[in-house]
Every structure is written in structure tokens, then in C-alpha cells.
PyMOL commands that place a pseudoatom at each C-alpha (Angstrom):
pseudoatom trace, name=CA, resn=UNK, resi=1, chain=A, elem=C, hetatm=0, pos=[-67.657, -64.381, 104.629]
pseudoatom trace, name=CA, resn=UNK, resi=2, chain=A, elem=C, hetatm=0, pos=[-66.013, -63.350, 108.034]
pseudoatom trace, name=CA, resn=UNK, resi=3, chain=A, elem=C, hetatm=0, pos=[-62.724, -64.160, 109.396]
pseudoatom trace, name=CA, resn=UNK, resi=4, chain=A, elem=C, hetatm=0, pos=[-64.500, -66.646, 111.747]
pseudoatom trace, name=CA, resn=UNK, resi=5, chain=A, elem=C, hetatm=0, pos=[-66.962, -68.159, 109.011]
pseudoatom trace, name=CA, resn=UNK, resi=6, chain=A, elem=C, hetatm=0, pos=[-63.886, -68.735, 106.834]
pseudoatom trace, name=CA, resn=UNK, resi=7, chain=A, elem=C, hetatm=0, pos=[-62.089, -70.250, 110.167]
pseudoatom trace, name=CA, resn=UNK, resi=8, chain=A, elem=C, hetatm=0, pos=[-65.014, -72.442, 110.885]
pseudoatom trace, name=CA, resn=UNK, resi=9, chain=A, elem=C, hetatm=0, pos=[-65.716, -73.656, 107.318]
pseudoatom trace, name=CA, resn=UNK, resi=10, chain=A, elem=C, hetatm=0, pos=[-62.086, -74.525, 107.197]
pseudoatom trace, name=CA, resn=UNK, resi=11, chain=A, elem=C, hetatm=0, pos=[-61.664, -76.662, 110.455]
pseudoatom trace, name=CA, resn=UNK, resi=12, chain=A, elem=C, hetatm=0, pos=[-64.897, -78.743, 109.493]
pseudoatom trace, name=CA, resn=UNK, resi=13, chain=A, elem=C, hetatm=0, pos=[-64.303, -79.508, 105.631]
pseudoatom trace, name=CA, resn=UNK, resi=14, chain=A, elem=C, hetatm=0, pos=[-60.220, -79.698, 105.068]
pseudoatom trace, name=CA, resn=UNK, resi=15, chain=A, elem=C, hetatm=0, pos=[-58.633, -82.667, 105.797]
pseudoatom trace, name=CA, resn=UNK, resi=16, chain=A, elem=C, hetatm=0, pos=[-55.341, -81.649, 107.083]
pseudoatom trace, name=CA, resn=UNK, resi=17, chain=A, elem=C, hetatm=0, pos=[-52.029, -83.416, 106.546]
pseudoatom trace, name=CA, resn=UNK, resi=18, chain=A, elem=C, hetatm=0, pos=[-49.298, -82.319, 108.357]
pseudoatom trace, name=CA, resn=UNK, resi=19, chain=A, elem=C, hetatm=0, pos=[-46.009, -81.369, 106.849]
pseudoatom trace, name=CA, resn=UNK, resi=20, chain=A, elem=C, hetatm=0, pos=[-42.389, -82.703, 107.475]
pseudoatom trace, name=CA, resn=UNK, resi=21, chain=A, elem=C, hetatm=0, pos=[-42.073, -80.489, 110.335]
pseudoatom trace, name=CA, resn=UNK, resi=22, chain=A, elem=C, hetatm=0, pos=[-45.667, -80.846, 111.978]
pseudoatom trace, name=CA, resn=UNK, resi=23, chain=A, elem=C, hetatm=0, pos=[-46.061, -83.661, 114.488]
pseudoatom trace, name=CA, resn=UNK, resi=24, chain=A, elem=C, hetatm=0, pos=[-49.092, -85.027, 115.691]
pseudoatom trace, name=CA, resn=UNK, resi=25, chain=A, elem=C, hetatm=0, pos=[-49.539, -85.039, 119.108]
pseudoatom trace, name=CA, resn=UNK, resi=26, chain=A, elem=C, hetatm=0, pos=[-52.263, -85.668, 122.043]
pseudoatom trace, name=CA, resn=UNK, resi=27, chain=A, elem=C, hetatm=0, pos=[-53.391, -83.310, 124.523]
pseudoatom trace, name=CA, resn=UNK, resi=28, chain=A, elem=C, hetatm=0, pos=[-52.958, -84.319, 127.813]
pseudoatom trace, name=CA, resn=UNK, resi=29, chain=A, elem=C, hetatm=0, pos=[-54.504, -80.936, 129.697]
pseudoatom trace, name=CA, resn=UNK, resi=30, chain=A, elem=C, hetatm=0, pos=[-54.931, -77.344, 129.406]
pseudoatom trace, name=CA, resn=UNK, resi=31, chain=A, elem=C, hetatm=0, pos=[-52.942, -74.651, 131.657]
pseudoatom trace, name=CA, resn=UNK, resi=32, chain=A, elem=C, hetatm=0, pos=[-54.866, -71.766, 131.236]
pseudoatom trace, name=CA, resn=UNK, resi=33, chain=A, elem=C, hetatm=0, pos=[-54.003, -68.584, 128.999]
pseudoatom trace, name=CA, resn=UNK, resi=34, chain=A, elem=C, hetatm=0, pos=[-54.650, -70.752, 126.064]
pseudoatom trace, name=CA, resn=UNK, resi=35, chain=A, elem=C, hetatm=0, pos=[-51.747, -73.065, 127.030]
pseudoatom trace, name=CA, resn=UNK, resi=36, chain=A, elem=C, hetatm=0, pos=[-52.097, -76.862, 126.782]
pseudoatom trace, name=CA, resn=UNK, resi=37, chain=A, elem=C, hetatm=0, pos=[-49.729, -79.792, 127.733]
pseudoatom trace, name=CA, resn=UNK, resi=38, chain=A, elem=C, hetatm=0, pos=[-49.181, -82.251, 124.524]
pseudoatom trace, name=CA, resn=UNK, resi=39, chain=A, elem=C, hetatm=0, pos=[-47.086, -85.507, 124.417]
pseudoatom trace, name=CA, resn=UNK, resi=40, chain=A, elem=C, hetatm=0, pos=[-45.178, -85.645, 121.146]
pseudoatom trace, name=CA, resn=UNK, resi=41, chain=A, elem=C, hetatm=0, pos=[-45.078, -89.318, 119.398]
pseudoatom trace, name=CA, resn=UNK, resi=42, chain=A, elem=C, hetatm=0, pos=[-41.483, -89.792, 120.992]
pseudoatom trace, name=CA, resn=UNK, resi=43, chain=A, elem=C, hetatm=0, pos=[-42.532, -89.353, 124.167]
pseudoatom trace, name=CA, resn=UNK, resi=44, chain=A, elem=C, hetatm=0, pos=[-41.496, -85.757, 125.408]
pseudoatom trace, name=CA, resn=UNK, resi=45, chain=A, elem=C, hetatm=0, pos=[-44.233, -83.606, 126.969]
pseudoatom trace, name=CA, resn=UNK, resi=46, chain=A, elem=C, hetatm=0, pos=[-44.685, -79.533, 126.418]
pseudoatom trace, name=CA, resn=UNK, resi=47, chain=A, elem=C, hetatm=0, pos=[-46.842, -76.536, 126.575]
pseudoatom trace, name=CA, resn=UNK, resi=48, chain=A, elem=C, hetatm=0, pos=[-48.083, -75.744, 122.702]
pseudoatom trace, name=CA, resn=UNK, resi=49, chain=A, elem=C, hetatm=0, pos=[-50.122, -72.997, 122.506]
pseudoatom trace, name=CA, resn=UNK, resi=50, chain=A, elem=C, hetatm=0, pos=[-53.659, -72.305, 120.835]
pseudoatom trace, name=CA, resn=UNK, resi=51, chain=A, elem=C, hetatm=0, pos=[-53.560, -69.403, 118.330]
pseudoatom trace, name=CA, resn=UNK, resi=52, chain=A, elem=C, hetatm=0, pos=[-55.832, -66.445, 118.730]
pseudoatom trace, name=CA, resn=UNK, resi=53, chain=A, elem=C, hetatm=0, pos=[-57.949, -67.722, 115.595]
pseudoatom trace, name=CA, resn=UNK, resi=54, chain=A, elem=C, hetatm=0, pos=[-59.180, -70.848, 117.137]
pseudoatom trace, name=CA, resn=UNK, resi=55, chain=A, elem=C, hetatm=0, pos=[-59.793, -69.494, 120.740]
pseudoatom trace, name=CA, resn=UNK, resi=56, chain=A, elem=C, hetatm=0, pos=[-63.697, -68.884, 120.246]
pseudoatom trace, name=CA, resn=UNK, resi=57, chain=A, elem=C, hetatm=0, pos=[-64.385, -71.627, 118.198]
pseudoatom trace, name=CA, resn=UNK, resi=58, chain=A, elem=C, hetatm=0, pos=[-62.825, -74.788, 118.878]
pseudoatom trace, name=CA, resn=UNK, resi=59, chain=A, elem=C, hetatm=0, pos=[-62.732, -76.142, 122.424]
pseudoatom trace, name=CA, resn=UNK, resi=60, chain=A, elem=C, hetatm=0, pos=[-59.557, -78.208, 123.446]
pseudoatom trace, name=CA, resn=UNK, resi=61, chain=A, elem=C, hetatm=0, pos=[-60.517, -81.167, 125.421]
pseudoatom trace, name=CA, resn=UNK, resi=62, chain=A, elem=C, hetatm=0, pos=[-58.026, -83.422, 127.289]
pseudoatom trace, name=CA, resn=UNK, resi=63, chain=A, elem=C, hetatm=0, pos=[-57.277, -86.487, 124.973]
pseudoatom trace, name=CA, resn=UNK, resi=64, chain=A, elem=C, hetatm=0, pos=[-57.778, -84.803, 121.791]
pseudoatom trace, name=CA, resn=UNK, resi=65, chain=A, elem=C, hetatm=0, pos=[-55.314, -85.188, 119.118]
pseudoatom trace, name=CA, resn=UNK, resi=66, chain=A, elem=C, hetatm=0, pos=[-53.879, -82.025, 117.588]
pseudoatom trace, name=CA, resn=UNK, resi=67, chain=A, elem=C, hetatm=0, pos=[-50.740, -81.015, 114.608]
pseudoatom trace, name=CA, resn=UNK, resi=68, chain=A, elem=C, hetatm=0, pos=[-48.513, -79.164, 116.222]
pseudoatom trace, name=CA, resn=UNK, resi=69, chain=A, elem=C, hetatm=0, pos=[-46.024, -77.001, 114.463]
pseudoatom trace, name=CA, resn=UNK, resi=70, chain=A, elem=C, hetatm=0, pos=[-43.234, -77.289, 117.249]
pseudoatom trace, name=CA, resn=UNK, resi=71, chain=A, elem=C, hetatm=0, pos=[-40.836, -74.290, 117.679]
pseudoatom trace, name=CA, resn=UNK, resi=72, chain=A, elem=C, hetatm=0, pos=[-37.081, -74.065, 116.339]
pseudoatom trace, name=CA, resn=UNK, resi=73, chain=A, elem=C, hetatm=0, pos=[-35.664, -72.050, 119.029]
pseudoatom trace, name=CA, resn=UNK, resi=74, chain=A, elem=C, hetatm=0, pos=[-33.885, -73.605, 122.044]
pseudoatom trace, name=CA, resn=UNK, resi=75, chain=A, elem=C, hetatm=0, pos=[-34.478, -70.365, 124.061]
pseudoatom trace, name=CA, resn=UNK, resi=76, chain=A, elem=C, hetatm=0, pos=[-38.159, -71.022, 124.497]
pseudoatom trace, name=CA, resn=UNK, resi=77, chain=A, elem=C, hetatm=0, pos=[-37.830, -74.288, 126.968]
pseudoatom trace, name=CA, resn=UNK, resi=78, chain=A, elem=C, hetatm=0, pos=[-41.382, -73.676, 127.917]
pseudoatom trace, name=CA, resn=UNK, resi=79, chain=A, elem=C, hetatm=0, pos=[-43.135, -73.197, 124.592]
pseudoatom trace, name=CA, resn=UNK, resi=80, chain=A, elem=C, hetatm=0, pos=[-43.011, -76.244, 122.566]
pseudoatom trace, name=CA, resn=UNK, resi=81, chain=A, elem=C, hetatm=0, pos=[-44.896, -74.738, 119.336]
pseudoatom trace, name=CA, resn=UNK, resi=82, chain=A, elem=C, hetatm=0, pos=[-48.391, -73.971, 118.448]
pseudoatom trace, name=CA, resn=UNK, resi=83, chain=A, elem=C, hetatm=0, pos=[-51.321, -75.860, 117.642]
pseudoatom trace, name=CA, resn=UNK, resi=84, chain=A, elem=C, hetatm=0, pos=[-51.535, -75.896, 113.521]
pseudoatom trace, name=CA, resn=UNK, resi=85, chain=A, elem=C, hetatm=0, pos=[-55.050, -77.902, 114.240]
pseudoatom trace, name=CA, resn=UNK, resi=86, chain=A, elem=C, hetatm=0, pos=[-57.300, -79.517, 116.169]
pseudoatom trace, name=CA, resn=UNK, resi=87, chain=A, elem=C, hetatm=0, pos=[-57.892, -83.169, 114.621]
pseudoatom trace, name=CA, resn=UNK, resi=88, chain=A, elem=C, hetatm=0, pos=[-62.078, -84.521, 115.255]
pseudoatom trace, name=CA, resn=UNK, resi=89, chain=A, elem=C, hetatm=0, pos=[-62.909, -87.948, 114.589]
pseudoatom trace, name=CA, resn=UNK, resi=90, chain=A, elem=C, hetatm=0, pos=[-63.444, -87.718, 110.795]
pseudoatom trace, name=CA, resn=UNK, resi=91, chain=A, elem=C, hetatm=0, pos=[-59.886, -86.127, 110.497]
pseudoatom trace, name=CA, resn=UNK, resi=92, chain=A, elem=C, hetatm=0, pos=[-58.319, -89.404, 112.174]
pseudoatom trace, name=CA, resn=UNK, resi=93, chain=A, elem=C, hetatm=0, pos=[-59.937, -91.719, 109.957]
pseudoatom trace, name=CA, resn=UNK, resi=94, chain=A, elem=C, hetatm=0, pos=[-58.999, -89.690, 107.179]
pseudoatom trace, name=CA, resn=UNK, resi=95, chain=A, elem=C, hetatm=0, pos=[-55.177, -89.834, 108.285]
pseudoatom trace, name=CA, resn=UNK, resi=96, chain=A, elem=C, hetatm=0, pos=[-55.542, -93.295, 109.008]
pseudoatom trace, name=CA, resn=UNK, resi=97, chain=A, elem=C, hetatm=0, pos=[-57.022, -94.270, 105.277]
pseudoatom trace, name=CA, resn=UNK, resi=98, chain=A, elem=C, hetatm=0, pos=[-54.335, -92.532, 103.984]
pseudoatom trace, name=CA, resn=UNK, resi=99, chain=A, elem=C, hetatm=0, pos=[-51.638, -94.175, 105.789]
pseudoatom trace, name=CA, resn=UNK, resi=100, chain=A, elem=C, hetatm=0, pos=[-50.397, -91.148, 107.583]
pseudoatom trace, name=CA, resn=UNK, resi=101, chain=A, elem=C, hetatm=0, pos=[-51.371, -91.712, 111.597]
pseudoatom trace, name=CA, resn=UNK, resi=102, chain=A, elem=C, hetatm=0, pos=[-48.659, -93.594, 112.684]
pseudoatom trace, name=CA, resn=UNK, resi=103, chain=A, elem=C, hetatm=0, pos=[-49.191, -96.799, 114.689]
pseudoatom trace, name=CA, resn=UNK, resi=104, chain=A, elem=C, hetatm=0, pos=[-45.901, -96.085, 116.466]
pseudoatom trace, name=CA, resn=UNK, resi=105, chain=A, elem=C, hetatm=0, pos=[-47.931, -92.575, 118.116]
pseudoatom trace, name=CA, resn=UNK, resi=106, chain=A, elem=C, hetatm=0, pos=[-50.555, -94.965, 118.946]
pseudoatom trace, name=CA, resn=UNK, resi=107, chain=A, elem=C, hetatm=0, pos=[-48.167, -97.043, 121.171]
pseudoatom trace, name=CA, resn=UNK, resi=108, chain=A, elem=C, hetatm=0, pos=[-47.103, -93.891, 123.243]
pseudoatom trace, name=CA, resn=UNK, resi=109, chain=A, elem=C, hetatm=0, pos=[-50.416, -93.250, 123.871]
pseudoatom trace, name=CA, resn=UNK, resi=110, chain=A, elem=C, hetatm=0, pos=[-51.766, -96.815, 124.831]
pseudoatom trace, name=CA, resn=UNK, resi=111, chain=A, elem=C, hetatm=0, pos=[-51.249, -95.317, 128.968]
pseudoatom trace, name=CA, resn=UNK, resi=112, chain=A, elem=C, hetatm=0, pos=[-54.052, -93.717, 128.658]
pseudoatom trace, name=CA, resn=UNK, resi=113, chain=A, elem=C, hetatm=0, pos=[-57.080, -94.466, 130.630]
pseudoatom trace, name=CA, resn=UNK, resi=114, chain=A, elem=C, hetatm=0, pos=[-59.463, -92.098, 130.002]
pseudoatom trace, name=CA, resn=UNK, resi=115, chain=A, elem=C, hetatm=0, pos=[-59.915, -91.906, 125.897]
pseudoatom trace, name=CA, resn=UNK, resi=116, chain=A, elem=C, hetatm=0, pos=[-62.388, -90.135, 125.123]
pseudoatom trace, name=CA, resn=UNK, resi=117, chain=A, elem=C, hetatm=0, pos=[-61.628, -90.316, 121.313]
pseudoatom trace, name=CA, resn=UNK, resi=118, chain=A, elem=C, hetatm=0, pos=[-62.715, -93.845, 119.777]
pseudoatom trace, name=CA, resn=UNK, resi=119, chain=A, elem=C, hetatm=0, pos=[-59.753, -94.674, 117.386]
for i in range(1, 119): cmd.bond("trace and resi %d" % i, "trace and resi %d" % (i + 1))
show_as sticks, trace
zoom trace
């Protein structure tokens, strides 16, 4: 199995959790270069990147929820972190069965007019 066969099998049949550090967030846009603009749970709003693995496969589509690993460093005011993965349907219903997606992150996002994402 490739690199991308491996990538692709992965995305469609793990059910991810995120860790302490990992926040799930929703996309609000992409800024080109493989940038996108999330809103964290609390709020704040920042550019998390896409890594180079997911580029070719998985498309990024305003209003799509993602786990974001955000960065430690201060310096990096533009960076917030980098896109850990891209959450489809099945993966919030998972989350939510498990008691994991927050109902708090829902809140923030209830501004929202154009969800394209049925919760």
C-alpha cells in the first residue's frame, strides 16, 4: 500500500479522538497556500494550516469541522496550528455518541448561516 492509500484508508475508517491538546474547531474559509481560517470553541479565530499529506485528497470546505493541533509558540501570531484531521459526518456522530463534541462548541457556532454540515 502507498503513502496515499494508507492516508486515504486512514481518514475514512479511524474514528479520531482528539487529545488534551487538540481542539476541535470549524472552518470558516480558506486563504490560499493551504491556509484556512478556523474559530476555536472559545471563540478566537486563526489561520491553521493543512499538512502536505492531506493536500490531494481531502478537500476543505467552508463549515467543515476539523482537530486542530494548535501551536505552542507565541512567535507565530499568524499560524494558529495545523489541521490533525478533517472530521465528515460519520466522525461527528461518532464524537457525539461518545460524549466527546462539546455542546458548549456548538453554541459558538450557532452564528452561522450557511451550515452545510447537518449536526
Amino acid at each position: 500500500m502507498g503513502r496515499k492509500q494508507k492516508t486515504t484508508s486512514q481518514i475514512l475508517t479511524s474514528n479520531p479522538i482528539p487529545t488534551e491538546s487538540q481542539k476541535i474547531s470549524r472552518v470558516l474559509g480558506g486563504r490560499g497556500k493551504n491556509l484556512h481560517e478556523v474559530q476555536f470553541p472559545d471563540g478566537t479565530i486563526t489561520l491553521c494550516s493543512l499538512p502536505p499529506k492531506f493536500r490531494n485528497l481531502v478537500w476543505v470546505k467552508r463549515g467543515s469541522y476539523v482537530i486542530i493541533s494548535p501551536s505552542e509558540s507565541e512567535n507565530s501570531s499568524k499560524i494558529g496550528g495545523d489541521i490533525v484531521h478533517v472530521l465528515f459526518p460519520e466522525h461527528i456522530k461518532y464524537l457525539k455518541s461518545e460524549g466527546i463534541w462539546l455542546v458548549k462548541s456548538l453554541i459558538v457556532y450557532e452564528d452561522f448561516r450557511d451550515d452545510t454540515i447537518l449536526l
